[in-house]
C-alpha positions as CSV (number, residue, x, y, z in Angstrom):
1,X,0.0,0.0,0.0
2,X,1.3,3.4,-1.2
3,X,0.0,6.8,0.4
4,X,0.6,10.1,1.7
5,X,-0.3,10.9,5.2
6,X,-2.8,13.4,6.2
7,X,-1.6,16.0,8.8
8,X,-5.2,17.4,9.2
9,X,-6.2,15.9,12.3
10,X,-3.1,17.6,13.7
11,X,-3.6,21.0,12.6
12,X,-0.5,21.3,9.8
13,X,0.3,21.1,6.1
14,X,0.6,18.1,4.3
15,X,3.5,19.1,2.0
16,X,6.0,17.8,4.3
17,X,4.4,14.6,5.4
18,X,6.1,11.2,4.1
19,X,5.3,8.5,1.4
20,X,3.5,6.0,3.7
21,X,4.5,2.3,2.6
22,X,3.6,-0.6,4.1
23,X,5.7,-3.4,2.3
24,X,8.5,-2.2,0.8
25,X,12.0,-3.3,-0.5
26,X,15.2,-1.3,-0.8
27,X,14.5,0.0,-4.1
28,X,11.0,0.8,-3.7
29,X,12.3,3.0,-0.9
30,X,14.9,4.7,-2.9
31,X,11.7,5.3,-5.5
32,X,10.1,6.7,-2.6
33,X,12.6,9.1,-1.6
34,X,13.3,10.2,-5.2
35,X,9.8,11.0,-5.8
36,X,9.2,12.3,-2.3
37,X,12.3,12.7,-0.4
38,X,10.9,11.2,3.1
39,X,9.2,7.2,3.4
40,X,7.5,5.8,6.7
41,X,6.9,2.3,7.0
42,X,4.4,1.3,8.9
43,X,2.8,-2.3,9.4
44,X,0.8,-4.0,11.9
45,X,3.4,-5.7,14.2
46,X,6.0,-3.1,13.3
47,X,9.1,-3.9,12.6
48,X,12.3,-4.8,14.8
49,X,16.0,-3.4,15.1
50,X,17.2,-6.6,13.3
51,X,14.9,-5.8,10.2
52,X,15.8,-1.4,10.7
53,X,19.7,-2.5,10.0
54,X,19.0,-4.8,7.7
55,X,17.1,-2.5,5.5
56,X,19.6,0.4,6.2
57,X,22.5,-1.8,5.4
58,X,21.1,-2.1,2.1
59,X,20.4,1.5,1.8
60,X,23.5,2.8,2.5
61,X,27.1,2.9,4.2
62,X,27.0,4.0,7.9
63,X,28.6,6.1,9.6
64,X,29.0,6.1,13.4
65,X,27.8,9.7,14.2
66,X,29.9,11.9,16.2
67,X,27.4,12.6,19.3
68,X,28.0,8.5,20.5
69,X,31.5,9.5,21.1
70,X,30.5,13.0,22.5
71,X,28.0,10.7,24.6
72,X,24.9,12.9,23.8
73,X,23.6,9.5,22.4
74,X,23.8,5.9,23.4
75,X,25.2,3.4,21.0
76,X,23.0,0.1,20.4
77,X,24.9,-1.8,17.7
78,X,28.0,-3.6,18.3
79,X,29.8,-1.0,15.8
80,X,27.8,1.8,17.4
81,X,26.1,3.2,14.2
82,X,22.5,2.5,15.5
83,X,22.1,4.3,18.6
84,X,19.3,6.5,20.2
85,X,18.8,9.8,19.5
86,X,20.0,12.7,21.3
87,X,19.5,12.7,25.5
88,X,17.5,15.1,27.2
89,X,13.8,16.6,26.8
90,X,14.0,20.1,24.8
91,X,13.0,20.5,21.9
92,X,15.2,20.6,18.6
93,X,14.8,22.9,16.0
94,X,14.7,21.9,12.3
95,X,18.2,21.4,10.9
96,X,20.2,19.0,8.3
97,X,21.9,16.3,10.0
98,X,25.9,16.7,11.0
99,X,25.8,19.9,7.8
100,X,28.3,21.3,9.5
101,X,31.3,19.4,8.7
102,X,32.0,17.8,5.5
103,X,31.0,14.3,4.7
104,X,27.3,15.3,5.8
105,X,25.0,11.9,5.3
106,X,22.7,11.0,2.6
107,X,20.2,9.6,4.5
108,X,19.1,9.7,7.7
109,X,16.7,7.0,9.4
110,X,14.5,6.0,12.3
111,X,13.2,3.3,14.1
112,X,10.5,3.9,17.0
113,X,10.7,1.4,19.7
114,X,8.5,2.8,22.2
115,X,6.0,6.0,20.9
116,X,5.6,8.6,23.3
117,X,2.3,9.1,24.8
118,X,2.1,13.1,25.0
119,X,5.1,15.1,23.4
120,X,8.0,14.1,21.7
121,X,7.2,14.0,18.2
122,X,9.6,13.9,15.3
123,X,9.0,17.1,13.3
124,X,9.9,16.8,9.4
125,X,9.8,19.9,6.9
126,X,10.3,19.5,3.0
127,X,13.3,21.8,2.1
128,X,12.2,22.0,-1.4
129,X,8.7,22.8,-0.3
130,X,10.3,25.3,2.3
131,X,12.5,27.2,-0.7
132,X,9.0,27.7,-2.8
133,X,7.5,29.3,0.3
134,X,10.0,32.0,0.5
135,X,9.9,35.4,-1.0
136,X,12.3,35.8,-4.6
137,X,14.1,38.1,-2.8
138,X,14.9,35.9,-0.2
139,X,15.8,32.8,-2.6
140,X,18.3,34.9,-4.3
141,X,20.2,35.6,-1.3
142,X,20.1,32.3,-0.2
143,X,21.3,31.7,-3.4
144,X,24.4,33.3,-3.5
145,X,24.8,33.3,0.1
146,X,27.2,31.3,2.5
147,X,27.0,29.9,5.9
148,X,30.3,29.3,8.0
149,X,30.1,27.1,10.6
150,X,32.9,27.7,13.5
151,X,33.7,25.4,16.1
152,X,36.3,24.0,18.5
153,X,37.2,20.5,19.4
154,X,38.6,19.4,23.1
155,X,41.5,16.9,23.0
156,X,39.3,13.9,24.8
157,X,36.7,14.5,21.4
158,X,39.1,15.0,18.4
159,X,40.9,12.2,19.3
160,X,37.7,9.5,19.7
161,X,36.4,11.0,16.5
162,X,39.3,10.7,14.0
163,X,40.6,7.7,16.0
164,X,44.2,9.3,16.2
165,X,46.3,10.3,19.0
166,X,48.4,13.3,17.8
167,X,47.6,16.5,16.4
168,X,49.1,15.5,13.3
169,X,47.4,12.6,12.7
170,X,44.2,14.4,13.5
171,X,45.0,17.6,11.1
172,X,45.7,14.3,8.1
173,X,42.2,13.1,9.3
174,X,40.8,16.2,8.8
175,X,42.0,16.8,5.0
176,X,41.0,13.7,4.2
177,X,37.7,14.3,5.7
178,X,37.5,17.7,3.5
179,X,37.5,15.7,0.5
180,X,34.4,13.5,1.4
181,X,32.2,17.0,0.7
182,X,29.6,16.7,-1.3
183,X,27.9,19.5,-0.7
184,X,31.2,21.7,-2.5
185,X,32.1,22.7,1.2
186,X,35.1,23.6,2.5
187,X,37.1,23.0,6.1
188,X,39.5,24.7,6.7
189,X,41.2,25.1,10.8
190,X,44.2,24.7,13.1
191,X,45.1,23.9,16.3
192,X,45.0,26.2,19.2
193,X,47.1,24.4,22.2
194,X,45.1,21.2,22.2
195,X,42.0,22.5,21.0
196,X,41.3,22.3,17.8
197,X,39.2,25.2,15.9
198,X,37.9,24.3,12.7
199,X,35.1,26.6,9.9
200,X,32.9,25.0,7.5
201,X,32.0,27.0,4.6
202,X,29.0,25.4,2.9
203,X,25.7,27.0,1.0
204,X,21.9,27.6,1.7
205,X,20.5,25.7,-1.0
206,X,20.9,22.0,-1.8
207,X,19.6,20.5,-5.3
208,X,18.6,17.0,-4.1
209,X,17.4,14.1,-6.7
210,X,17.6,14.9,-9.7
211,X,19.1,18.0,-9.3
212,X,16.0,20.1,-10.8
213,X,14.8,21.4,-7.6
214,X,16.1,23.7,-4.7
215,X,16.0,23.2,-1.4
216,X,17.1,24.8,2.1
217,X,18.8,22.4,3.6
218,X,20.9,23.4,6.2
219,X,21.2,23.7,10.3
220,X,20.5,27.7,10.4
221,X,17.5,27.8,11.6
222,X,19.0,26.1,15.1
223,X,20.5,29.8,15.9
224,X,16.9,31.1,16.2
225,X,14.6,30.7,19.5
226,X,11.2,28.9,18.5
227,X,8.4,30.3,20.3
228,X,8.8,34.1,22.1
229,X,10.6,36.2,19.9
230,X,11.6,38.5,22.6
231,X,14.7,35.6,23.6
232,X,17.6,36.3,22.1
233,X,19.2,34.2,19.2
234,X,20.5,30.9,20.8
235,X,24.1,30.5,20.1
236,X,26.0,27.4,21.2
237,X,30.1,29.2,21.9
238,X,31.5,25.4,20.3
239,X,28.9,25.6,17.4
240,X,28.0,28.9,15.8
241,X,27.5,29.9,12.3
242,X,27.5,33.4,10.5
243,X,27.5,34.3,6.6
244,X,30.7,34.3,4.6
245,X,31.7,37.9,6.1
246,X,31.0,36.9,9.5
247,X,28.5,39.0,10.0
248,X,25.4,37.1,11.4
249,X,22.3,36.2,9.0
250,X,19.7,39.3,9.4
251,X,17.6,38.3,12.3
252,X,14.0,39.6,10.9
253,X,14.7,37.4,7.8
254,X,15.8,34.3,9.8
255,X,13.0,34.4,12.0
256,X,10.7,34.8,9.0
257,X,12.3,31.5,7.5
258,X,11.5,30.0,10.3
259,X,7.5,31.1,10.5
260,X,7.7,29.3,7.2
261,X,8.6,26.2,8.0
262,X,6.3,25.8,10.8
263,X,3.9,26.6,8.5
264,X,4.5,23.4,6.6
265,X,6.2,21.5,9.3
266,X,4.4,17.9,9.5
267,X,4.6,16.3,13.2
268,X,5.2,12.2,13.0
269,X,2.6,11.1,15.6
270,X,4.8,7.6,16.3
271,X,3.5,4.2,16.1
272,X,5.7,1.4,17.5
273,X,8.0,-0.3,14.9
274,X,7.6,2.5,12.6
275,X,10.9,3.2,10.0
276,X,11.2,6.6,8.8
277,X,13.8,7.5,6.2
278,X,14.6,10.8,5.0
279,X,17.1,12.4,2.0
280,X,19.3,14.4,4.4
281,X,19.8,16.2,1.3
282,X,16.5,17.5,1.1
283,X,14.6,17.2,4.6
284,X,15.1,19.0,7.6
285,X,14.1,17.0,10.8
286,X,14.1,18.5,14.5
287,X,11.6,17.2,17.7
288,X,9.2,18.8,20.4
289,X,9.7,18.9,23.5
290,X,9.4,15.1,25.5
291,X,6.9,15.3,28.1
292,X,6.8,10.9,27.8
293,X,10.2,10.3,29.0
294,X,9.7,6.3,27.9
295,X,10.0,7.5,24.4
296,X,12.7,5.6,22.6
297,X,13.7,6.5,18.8
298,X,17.0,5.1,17.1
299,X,18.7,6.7,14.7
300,X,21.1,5.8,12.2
301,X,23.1,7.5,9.3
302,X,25.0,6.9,6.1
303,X,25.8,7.0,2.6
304,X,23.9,6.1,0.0
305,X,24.5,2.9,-1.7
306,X,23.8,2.4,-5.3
307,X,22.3,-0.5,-6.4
């Protein structure tokens, strides 16, 4: 069975909702996310972590995300490529997953293991939907515009990352990194004492697919509060981004962007065994806050395999 899910009965947009399949194989779900860019399965029963990695393992190349060696998330598998998703209750805003550094994933998927009662849902937001929202003016500087992402590395985190143990065998890491862009990014840093302090210069706009279409797909929209505009921008001092001159991104437009993509933000209401997978290329993901703290969601990430 092949659908689209209705967001009506929760009060959003149905542009960003995913292709519902019920039985599926690998390439019907790379069909899926050509056509549609985000697939849910969903079956009665479910389906189980051994069946999540199998199907991923045929979908693409994983990678073992950064944040299980940061310990913001739990590894499951052996290898530590399936783990949970990040601790804590707040919400997370809409954003492209690990944009910031070269070598960003292709896809990006879930497995629900335990739906939360109240809270805690999964929010998803078409890019390419998103970009037609906005006004001309605003596409063309997106356009032609550049985000830098600056950060800084402790010792105890470079090292588990690149799996090295000296600064020069983390700065050889780190070039050969840079060349795993696919995005046309650049990295570019050094080492301050032991800390290293690295920017990532990548774009607004993503053409996903077939190429034919835009998209924003980025992590910007993490720098604005949602909710009351009177708090100030959140900035995270080991993760911030500005535009190419380092300046910041205008604040009025930002926050517009993100009115935008509330607007046609679709909210997964869970189911247990449920499977989403989304083009990281093309879907931006975040969560609302967890009020059900049994809610358990793993997450894994990769590179697309071609059959």
């Amino acid at each position: 069975m092949t659908t689209v899910l209705s967001n009506q009965a929760q009060g959003v947009q149905e542009a960003s909702a995913p292709l519902l399949l019920e039985e599926a194989s690998a390439e019907q779900v790379r069909a899926g996310l050509r056509a549609r860019g985000a697939v849910l399965l969903r079956r009665a029963g479910g389906r189980s972590l051994a069946e999540f990695e199998s199907l991923a393992d045929e979908l693409m190349t994983p990678l073992v995300h950064h944040a299980v060696a940061g310990m913001e998330r739990e590894p499951v598998s052996a290898d530590g490529a399936t783990a949970t998703v990040n601790k804590g209750r707040g919400s997370i805003p809409l954003h492209r997953e690990l944009s910031y550094a070269p070598g960003a994933p292709d896809l990006l998927m879930f497995l629900c293991q335990t739906p939360p009662t109240s809270g805690g849902q999964t929010i998803l937001c078409d890019g390419v939907v998103l970009f037609e929202a906005l006004d001309e003016a605003t596409r063309d500087f997106l356009r032609t515009g550049e985000l830098v992402w600056r950060w800084e590395v402790s010792p105890a985190r470079w090292r588990s990352a690149l799996g090295v143990t000296t600064q020069e065998e983390a700065l050889t890491a780190v070039e050969a990194i840079n060349g795993l862009s696919r995005d046309g990014g650049s990295l570019s840093g050094a080492f301050e004492g032991a800390t290293f302090k690295g920017a990532y210069r990548t774009g607004f706009v993503t053409r996903p697919g077939d190429g034919l279409r835009e998209a924003f797909c980025n992590s910007v929209l993490v720098t604005v509060p949602v909710g009351d505009p009177a708090q100030e921008r959140v900035s995270d001092a080991n993760n911030t981004a500005t535009l190419g001159d380092g300046s910041a991104f205008p604040d009025l437009l930002l926050r517009d962007i993100a009115a935008r993509a509330e607007a046609v933000t679709y909210d997964m209401a869970w189911q247990a065994g449920d499977i989403v997978v989304l083009d990281n290329t093309r879907y931006l993901h975040g969560r609302r806050s967890i009020l059900d703290t049994e809610r358990r969601i793993l997450t894994r990430v990769g590179h697309s395999r071609r059959p």
